[in-house]
N, C-alpha and C positions, 0 to 999 in steps of 0.2 A: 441397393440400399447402401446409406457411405455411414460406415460406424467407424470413421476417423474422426478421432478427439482434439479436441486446440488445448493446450493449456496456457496460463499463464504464470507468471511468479508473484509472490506477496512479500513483501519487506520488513522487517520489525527495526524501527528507526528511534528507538530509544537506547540511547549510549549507555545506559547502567544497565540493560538488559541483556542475558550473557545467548539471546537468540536474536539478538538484533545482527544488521549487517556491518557493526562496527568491531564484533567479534566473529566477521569471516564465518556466518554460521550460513548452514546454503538454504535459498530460500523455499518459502513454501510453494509447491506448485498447486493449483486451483483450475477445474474447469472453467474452457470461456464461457459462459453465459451471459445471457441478458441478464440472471437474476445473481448470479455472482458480482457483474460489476457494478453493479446497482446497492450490492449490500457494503455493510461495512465488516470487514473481517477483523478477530480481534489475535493479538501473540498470546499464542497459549500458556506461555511462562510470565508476561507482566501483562495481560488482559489491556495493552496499551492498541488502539488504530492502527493495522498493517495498511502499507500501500506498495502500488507497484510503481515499475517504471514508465507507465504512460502515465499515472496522477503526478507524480515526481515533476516530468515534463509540460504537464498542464499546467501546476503550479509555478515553477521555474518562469513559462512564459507571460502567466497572468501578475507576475510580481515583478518583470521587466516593464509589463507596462502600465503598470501603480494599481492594479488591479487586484482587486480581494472578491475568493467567490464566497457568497453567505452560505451558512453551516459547512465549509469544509474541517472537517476535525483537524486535518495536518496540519493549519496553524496555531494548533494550541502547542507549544510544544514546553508546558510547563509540566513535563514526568517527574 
């Protein structure tokens, strides 16, 4: 049986937030699951959408190529 765990990391991407990664804060780690990437995780200090660096990535490349995904919360970024 393999009871080895994957984790992942979570981001808090709000600049007034003193758990975001703009204040060097270290991030959350999260098991991989299906049902974790699936969910949306919130920062437990300003209740704002965490993400990681594969949504970062995704987005990054879907707005190189003028592309917007519908309900991504990460372009709201009116905090």
């Amino acid at each position: 049986m393999n009871d080895t765990y994957t984790f992942y990391n979570l981001y808090c991407v709000n600049m007034h937030c003193n758990q975001s990664i703009y204040h060097r804060t270290d991030p959350t780690q999260i098991l991989f699951s299906e049902d974790n990437l699936l969910s949306i995780h919130y920062c437990e200090r300003c209740n704002q959408p965490m993400t990681s660096a594969m949504e970062m990535e995704i987005e990054y490349i879907t707005a190189e190529a003028g592309i917007r995904l519908p309900g991504n919360p990460f372009y709201d970024t009116n905090y």
